[in-house]
mmCIF file as Biopython writes it, N, C-alpha, C and O atoms, coordinates in Angstrom:
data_model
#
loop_
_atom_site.group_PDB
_atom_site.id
_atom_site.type_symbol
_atom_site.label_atom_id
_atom_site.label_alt_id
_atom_site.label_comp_id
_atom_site.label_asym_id
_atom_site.label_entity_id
_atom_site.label_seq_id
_atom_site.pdbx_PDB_ins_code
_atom_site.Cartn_x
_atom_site.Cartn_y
_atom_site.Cartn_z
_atom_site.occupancy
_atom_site.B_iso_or_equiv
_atom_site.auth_seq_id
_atom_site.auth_asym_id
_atom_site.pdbx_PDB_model_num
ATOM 1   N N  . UNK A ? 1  ? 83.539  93.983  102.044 1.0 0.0 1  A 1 
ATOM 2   C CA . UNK A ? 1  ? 84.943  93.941  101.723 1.0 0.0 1  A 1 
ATOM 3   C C  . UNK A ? 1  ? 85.348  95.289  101.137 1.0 0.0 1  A 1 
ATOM 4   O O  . UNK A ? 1  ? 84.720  95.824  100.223 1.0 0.0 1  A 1 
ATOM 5   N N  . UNK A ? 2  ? 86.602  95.891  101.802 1.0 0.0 2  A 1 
ATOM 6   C CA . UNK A ? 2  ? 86.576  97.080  101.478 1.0 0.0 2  A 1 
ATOM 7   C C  . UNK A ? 2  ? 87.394  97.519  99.582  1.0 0.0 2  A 1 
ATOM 8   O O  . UNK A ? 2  ? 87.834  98.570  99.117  1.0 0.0 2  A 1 
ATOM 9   N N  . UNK A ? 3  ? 87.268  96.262  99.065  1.0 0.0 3  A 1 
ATOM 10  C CA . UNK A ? 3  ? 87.844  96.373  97.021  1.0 0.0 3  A 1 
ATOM 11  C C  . UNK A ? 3  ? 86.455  96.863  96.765  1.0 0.0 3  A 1 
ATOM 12  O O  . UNK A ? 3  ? 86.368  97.892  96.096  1.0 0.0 3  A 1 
ATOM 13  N N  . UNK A ? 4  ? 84.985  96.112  97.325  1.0 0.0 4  A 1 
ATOM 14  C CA . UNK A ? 4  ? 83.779  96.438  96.877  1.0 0.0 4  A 1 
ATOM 15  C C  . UNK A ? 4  ? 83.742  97.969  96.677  1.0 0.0 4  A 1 
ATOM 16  O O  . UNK A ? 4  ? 82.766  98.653  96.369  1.0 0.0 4  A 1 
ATOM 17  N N  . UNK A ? 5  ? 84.741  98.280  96.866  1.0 0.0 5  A 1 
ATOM 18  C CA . UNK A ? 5  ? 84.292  100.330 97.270  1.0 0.0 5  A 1 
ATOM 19  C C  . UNK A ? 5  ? 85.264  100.735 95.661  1.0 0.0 5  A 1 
ATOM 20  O O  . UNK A ? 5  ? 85.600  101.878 95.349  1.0 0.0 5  A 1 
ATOM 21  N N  . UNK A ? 6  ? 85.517  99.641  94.951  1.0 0.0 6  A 1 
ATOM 22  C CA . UNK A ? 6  ? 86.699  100.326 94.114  1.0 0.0 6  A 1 
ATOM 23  C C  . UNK A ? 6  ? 86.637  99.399  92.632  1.0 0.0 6  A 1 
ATOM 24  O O  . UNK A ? 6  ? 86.211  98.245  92.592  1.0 0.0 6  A 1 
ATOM 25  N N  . UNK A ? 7  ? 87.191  100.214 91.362  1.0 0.0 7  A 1 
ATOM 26  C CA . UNK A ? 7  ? 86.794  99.828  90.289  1.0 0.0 7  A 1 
ATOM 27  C C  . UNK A ? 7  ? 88.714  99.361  90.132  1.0 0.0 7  A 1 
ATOM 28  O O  . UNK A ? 7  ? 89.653  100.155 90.167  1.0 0.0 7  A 1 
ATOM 29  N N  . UNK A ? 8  ? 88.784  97.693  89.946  1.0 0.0 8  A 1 
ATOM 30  C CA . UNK A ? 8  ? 90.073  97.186  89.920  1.0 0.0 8  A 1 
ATOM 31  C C  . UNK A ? 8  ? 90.265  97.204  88.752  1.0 0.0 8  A 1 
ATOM 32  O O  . UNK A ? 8  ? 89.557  96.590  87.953  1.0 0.0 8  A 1 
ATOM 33  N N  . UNK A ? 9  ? 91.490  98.077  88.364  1.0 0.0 9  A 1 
ATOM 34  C CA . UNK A ? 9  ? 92.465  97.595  86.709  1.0 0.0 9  A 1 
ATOM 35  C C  . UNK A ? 9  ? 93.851  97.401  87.022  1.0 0.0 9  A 1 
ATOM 36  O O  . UNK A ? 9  ? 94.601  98.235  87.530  1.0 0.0 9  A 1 
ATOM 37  N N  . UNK A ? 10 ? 94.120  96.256  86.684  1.0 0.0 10 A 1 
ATOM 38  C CA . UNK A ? 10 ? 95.131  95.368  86.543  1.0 0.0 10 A 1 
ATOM 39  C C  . UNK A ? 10 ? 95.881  95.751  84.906  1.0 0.0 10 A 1 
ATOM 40  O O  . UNK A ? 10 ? 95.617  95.500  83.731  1.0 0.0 10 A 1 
ATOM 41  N N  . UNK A ? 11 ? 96.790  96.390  85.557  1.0 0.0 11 A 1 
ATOM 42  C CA . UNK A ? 11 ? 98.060  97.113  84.228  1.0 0.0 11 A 1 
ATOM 43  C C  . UNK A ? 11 ? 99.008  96.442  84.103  1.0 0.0 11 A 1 
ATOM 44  O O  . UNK A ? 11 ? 100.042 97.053  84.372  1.0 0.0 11 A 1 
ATOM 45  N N  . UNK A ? 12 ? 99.189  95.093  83.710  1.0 0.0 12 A 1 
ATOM 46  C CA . UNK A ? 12 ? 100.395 94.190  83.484  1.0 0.0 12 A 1 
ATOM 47  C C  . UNK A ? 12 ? 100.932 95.133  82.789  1.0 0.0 12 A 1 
ATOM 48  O O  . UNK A ? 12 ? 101.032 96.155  83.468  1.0 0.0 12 A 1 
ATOM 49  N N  . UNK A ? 13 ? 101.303 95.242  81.788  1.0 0.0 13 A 1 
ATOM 50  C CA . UNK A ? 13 ? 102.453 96.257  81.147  1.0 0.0 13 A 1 
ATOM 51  C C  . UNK A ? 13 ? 103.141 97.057  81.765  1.0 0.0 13 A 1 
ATOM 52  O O  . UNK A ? 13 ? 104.323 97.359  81.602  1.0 0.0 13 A 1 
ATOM 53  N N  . UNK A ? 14 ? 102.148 97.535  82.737  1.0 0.0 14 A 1 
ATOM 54  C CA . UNK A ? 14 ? 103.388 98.589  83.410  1.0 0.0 14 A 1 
ATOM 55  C C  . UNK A ? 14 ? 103.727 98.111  85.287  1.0 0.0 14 A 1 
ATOM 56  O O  . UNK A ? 14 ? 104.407 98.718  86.115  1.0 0.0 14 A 1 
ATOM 57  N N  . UNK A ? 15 ? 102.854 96.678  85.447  1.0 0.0 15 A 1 
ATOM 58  C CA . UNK A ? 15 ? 103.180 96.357  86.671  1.0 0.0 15 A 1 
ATOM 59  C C  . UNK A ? 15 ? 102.845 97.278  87.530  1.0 0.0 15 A 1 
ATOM 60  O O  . UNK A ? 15 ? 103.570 97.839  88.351  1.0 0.0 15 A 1 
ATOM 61  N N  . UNK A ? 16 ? 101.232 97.487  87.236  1.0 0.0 16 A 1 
ATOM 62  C CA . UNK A ? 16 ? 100.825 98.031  88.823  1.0 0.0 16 A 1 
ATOM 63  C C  . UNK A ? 16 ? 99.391  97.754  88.835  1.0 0.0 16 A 1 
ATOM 64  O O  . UNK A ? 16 ? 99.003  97.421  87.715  1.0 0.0 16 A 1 
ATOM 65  N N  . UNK A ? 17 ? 98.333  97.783  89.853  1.0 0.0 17 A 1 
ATOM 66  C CA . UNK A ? 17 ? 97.445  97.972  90.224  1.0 0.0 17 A 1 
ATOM 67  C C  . UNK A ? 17 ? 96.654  99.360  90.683  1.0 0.0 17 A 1 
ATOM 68  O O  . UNK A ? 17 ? 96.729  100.036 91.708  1.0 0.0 17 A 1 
ATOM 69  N N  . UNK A ? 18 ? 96.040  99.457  89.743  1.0 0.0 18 A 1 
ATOM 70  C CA . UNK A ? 18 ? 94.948  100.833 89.942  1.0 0.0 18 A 1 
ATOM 71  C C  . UNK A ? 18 ? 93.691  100.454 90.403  1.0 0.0 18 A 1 
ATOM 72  O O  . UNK A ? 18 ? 93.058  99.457  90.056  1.0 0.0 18 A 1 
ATOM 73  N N  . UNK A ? 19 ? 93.230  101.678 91.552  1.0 0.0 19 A 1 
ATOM 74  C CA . UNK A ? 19 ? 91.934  101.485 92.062  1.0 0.0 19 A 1 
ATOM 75  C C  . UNK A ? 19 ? 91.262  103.085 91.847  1.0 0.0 19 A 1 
ATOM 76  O O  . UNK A ? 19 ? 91.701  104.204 92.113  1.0 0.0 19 A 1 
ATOM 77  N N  . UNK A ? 20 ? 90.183  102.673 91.330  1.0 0.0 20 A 1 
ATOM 78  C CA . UNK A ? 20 ? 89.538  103.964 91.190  1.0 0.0 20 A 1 
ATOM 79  C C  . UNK A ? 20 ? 87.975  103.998 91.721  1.0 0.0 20 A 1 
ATOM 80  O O  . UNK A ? 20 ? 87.036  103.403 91.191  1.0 0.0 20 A 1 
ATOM 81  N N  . UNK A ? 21 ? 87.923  104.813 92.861  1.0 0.0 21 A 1 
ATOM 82  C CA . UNK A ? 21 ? 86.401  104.733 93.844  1.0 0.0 21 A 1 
ATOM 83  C C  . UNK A ? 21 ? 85.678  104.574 92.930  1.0 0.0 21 A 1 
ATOM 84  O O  . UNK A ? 21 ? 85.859  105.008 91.792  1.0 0.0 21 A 1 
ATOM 85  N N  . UNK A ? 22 ? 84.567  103.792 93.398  1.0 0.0 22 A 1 
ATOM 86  C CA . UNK A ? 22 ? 83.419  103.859 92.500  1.0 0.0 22 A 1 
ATOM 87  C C  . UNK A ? 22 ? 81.828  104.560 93.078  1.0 0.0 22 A 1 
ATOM 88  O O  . UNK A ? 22 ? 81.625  105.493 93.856  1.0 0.0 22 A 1 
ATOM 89  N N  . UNK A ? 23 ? 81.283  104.055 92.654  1.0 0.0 23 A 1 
ATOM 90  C CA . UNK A ? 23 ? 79.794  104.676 93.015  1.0 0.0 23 A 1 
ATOM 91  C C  . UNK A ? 23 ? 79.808  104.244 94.752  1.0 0.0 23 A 1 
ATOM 92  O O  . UNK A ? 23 ? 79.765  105.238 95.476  1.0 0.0 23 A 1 
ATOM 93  N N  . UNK A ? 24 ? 79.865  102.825 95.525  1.0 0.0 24 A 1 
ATOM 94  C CA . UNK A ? 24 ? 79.730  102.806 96.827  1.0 0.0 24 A 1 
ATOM 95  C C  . UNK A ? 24 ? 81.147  103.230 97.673  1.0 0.0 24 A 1 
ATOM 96  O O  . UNK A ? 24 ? 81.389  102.717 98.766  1.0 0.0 24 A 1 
ATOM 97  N N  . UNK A ? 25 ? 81.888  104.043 97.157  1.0 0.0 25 A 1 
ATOM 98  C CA . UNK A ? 25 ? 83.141  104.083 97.715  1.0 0.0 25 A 1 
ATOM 99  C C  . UNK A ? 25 ? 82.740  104.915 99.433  1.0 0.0 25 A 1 
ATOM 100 O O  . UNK A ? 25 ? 83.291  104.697 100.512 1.0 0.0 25 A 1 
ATOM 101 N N  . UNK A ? 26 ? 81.586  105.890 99.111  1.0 0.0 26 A 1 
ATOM 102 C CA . UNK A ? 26 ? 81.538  106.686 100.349 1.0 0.0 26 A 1 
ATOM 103 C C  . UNK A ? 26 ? 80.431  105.805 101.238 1.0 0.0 26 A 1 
ATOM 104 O O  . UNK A ? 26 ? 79.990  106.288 102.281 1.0 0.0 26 A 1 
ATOM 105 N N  . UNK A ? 27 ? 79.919  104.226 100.680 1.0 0.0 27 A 1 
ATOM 106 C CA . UNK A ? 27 ? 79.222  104.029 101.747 1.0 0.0 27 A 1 
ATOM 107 C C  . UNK A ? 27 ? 79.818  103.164 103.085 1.0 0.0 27 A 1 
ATOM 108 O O  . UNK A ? 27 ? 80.721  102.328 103.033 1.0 0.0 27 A 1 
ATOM 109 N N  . UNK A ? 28 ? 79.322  103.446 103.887 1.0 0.0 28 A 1 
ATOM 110 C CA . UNK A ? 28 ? 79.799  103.057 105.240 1.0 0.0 28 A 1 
ATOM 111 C C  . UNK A ? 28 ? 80.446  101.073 105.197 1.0 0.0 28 A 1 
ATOM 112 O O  . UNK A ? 28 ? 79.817  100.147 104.685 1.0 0.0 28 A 1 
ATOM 113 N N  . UNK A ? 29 ? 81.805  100.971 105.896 1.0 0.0 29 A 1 
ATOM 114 C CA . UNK A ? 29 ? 82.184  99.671  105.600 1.0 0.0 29 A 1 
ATOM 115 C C  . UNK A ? 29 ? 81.518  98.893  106.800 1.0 0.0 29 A 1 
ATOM 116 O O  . UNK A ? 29 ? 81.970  99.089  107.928 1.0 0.0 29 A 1 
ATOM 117 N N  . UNK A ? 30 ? 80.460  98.014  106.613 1.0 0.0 30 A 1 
ATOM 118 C CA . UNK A ? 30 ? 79.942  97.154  107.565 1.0 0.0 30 A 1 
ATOM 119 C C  . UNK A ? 30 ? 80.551  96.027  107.012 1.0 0.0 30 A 1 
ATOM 120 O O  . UNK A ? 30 ? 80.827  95.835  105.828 1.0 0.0 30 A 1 
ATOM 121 N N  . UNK A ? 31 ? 80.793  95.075  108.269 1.0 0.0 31 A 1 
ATOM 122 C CA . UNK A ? 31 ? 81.759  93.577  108.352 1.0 0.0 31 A 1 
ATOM 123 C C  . UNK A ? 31 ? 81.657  93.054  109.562 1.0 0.0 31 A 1 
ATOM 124 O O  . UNK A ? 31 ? 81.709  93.657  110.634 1.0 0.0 31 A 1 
ATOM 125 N N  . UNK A ? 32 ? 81.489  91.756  109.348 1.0 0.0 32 A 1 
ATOM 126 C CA . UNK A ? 32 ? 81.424  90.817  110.304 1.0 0.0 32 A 1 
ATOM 127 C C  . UNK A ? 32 ? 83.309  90.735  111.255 1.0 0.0 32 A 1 
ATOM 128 O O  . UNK A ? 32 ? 84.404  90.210  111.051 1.0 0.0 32 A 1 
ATOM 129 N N  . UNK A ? 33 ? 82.635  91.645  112.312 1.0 0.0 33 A 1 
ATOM 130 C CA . UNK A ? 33 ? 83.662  90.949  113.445 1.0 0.0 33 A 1 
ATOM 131 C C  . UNK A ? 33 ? 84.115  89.724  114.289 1.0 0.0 33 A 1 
ATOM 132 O O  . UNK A ? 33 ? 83.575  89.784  115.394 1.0 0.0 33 A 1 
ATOM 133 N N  . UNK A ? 34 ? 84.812  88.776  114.177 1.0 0.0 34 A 1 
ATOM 134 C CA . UNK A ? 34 ? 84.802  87.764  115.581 1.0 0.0 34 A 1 
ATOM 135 C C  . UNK A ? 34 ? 85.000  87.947  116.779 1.0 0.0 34 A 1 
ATOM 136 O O  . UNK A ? 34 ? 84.836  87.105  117.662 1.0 0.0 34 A 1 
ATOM 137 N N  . UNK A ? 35 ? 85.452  89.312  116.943 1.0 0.0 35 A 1 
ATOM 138 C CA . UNK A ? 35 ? 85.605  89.778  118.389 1.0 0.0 35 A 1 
ATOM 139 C C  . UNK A ? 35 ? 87.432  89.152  118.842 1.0 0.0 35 A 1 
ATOM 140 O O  . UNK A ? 35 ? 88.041  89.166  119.912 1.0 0.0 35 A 1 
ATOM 141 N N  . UNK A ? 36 ? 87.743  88.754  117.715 1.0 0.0 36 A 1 
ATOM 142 C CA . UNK A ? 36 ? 89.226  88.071  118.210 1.0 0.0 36 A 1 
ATOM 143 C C  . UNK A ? 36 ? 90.348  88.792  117.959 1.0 0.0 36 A 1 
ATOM 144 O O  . UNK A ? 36 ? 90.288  89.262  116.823 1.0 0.0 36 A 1 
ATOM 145 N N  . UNK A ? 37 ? 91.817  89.218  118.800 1.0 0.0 37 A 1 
ATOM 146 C CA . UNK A ? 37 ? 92.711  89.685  117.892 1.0 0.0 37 A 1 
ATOM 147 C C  . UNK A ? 37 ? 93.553  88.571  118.442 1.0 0.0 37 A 1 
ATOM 148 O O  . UNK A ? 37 ? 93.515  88.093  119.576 1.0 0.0 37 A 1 
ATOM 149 N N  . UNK A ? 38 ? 94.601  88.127  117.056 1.0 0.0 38 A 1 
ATOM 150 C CA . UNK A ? 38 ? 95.245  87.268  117.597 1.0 0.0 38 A 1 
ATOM 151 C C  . UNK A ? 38 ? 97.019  87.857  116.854 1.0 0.0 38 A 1 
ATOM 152 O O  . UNK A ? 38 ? 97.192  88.579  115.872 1.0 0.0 38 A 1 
ATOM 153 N N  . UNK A ? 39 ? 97.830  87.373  117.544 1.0 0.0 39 A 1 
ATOM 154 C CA . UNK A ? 39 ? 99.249  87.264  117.338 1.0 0.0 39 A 1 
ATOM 155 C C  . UNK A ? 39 ? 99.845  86.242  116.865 1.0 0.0 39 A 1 
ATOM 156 O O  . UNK A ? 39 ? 99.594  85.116  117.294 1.0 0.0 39 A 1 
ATOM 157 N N  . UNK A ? 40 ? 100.670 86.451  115.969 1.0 0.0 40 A 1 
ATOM 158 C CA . UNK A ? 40 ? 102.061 85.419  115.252 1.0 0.0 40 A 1 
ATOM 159 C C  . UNK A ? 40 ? 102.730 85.488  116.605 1.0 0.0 40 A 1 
ATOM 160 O O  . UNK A ? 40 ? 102.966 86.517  117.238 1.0 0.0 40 A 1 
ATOM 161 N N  . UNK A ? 41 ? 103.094 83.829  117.074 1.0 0.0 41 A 1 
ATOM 162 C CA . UNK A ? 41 ? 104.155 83.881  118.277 1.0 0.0 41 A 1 
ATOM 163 C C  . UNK A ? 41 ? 105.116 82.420  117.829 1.0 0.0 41 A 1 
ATOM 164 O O  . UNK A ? 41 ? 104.826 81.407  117.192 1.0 0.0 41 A 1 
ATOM 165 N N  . UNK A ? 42 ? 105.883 82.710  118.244 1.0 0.0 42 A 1 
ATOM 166 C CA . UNK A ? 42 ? 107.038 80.826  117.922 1.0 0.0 42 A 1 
ATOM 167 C C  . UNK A ? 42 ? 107.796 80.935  116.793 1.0 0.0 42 A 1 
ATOM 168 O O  . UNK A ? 42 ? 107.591 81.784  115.926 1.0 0.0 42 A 1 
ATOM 169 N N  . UNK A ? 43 ? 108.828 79.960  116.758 1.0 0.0 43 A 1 
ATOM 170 C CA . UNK A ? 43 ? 109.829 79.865  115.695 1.0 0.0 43 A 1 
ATOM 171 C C  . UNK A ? 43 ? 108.982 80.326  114.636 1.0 0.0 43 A 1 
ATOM 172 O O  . UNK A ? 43 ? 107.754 80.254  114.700 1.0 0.0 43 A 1 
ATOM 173 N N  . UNK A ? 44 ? 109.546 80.747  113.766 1.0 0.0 44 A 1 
ATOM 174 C CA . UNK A ? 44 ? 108.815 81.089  112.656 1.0 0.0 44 A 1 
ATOM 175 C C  . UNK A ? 44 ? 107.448 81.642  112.590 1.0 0.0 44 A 1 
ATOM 176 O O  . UNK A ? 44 ? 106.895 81.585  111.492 1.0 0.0 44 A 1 
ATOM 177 N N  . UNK A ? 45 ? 106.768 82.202  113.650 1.0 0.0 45 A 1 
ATOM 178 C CA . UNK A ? 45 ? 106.009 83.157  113.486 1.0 0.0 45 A 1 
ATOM 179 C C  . UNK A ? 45 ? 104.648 81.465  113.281 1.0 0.0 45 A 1 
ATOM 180 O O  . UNK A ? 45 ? 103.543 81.990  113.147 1.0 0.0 45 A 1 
ATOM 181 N N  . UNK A ? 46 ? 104.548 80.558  113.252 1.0 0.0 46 A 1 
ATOM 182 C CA . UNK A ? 46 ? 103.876 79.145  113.031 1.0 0.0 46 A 1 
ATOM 183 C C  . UNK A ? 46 ? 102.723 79.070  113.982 1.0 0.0 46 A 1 
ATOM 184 O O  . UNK A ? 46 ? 101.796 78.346  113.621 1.0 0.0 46 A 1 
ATOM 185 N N  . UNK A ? 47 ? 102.633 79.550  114.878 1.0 0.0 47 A 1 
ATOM 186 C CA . UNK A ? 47 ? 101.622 79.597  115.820 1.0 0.0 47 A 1 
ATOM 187 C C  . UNK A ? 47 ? 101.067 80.992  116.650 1.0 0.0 47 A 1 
ATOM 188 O O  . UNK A ? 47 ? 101.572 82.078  116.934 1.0 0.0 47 A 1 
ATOM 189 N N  . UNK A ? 48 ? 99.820  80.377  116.862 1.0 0.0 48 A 1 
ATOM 190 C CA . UNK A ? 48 ? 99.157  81.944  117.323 1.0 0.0 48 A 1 
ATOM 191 C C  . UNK A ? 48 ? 98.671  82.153  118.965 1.0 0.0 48 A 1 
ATOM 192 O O  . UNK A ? 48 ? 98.379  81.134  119.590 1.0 0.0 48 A 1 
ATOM 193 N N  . UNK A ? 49 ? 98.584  83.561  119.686 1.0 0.0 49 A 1 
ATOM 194 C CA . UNK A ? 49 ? 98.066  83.370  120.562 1.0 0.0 49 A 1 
ATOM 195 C C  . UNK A ? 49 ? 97.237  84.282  120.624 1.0 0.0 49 A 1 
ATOM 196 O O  . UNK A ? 49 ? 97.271  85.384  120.075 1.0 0.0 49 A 1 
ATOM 197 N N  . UNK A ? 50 ? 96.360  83.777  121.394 1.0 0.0 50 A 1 
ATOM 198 C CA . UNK A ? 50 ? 95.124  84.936  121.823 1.0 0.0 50 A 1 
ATOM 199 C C  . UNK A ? 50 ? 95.308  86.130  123.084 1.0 0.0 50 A 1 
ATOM 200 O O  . UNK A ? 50 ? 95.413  86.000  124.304 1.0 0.0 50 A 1 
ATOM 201 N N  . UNK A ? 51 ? 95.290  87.608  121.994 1.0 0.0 51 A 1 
ATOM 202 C CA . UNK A ? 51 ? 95.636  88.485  122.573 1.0 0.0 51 A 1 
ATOM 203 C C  . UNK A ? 51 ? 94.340  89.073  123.715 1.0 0.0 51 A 1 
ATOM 204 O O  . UNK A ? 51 ? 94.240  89.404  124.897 1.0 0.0 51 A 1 
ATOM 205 N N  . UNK A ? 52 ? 93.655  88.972  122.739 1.0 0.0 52 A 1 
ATOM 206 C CA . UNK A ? 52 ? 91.751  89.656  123.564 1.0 0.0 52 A 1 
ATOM 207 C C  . UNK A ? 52 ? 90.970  89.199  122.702 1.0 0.0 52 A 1 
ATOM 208 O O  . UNK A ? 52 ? 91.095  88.984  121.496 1.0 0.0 52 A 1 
ATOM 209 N N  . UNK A ? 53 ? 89.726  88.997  123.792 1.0 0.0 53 A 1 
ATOM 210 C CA . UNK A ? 53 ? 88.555  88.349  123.012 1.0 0.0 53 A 1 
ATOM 211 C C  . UNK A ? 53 ? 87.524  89.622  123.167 1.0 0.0 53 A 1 
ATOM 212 O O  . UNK A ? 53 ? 87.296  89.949  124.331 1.0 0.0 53 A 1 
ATOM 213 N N  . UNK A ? 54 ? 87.067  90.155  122.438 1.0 0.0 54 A 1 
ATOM 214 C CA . UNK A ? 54 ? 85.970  90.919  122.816 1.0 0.0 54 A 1 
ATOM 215 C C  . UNK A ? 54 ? 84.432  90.781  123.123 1.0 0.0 54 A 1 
ATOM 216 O O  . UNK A ? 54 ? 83.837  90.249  122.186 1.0 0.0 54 A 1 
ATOM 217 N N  . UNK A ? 55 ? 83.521  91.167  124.342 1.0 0.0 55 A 1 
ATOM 218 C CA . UNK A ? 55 ? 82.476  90.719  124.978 1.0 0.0 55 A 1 
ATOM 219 C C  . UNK A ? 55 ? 81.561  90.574  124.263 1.0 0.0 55 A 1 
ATOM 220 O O  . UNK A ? 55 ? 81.541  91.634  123.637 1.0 0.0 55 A 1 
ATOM 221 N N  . UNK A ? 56 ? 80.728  89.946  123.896 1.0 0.0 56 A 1 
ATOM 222 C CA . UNK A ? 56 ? 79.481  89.463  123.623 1.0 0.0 56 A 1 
ATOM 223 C C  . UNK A ? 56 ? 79.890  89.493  121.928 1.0 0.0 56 A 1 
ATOM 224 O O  . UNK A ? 56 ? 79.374  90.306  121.161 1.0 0.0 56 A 1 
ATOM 225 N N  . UNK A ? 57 ? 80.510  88.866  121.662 1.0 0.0 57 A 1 
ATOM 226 C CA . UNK A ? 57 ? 81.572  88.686  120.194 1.0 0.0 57 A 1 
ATOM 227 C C  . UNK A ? 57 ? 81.296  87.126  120.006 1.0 0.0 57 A 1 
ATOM 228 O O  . UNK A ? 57 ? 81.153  86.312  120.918 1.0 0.0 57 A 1 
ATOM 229 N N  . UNK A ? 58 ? 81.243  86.842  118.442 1.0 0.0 58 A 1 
ATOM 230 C CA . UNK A ? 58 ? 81.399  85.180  117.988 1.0 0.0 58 A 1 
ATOM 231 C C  . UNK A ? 58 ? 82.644  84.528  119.128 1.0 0.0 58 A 1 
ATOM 232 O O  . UNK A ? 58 ? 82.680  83.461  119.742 1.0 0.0 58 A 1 
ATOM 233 N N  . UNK A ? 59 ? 83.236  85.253  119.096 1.0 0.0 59 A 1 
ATOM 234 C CA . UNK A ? 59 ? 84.811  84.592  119.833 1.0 0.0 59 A 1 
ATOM 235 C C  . UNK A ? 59 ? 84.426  83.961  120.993 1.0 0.0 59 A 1 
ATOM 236 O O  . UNK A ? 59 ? 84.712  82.807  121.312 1.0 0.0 59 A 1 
ATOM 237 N N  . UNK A ? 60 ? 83.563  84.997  121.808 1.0 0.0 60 A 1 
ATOM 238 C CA . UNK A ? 60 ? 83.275  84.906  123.174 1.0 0.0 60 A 1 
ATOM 239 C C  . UNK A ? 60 ? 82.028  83.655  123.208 1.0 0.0 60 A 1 
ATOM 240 O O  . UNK A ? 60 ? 82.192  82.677  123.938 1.0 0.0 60 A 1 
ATOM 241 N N  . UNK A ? 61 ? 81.134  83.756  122.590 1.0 0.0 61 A 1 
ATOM 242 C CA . UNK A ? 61 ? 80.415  83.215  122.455 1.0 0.0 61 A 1 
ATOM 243 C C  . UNK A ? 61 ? 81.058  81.094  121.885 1.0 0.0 61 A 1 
ATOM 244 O O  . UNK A ? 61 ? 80.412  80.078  121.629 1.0 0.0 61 A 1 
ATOM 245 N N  . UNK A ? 62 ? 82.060  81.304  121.922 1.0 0.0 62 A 1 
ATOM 246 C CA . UNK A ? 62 ? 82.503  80.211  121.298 1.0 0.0 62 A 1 
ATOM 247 C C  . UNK A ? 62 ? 83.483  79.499  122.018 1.0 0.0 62 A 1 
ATOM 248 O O  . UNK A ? 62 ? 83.945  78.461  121.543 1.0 0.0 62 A 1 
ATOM 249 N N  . UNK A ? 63 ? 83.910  80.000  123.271 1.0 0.0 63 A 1 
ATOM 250 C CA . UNK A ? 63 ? 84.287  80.047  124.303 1.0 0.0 63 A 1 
ATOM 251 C C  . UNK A ? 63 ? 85.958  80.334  124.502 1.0 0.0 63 A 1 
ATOM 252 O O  . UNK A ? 63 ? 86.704  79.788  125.315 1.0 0.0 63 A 1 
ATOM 253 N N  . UNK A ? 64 ? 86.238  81.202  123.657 1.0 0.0 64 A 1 
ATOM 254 C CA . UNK A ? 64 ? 87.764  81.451  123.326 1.0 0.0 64 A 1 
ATOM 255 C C  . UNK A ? 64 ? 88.266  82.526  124.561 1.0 0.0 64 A 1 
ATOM 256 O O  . UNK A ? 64 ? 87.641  83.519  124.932 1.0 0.0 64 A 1 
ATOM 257 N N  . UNK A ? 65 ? 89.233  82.166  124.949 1.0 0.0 65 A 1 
ATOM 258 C CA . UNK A ? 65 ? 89.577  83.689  125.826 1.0 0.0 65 A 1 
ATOM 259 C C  . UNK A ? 65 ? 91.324  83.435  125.642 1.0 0.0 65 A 1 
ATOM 260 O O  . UNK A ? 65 ? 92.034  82.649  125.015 1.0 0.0 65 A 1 
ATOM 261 N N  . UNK A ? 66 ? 91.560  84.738  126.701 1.0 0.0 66 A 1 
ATOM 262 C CA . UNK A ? 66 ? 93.105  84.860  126.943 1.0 0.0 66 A 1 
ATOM 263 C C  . UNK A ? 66 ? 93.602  83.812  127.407 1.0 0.0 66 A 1 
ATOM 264 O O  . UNK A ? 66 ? 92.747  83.188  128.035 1.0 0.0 66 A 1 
ATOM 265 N N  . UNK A ? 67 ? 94.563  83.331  127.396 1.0 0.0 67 A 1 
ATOM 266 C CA . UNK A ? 67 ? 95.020  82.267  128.550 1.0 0.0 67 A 1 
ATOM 267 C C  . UNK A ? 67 ? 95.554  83.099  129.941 1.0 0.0 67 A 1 
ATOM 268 O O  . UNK A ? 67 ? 94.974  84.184  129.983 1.0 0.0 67 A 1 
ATOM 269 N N  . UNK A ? 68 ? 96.055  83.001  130.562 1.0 0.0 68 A 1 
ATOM 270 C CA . UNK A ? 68 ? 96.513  83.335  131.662 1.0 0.0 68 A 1 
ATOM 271 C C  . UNK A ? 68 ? 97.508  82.695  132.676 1.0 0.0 68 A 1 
ATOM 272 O O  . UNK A ? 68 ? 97.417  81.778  133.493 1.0 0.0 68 A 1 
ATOM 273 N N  . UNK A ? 69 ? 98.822  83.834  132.164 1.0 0.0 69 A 1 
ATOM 274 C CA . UNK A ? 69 ? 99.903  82.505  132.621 1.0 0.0 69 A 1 
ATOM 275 C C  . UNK A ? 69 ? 100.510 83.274  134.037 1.0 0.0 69 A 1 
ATOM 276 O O  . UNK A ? 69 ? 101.345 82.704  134.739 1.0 0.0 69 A 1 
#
């Protein structure tokens, strides 16, 4: 998670959030991908669609794809 890279102080008094790098700030961000991107679509943004699944991805593997209209 990329906060892990940062030392959080919370300044109620003056209403802001400070981040100050810490010791792992320069190490490399590894994270679990699903291979999915998806879109807000419908009244109110309430439902989603699948934009791309990417190959050999949890997504794919799970049997998610584009639809195709």
């Amino acid at each position: 998670m990329i906060l892990e890279k940062f030392k959080i102080i919370l300044d109620y008094k003056n209403n802001r959030v400070i981040l100050e790098p810490n010791a792992r700030f320069d190490d490399p961000i590894d994270y679990i991908r699903s291979g999915l991107d998806l879109e807000s679509v419908g009244e109110n943004y309430h439902s989603l669609k699948i934009k791309a699944v990417a190959e050999d991805s949890p997504a794919s593997d799970a049997g998610l794809r584009v639809a195709i209209r």
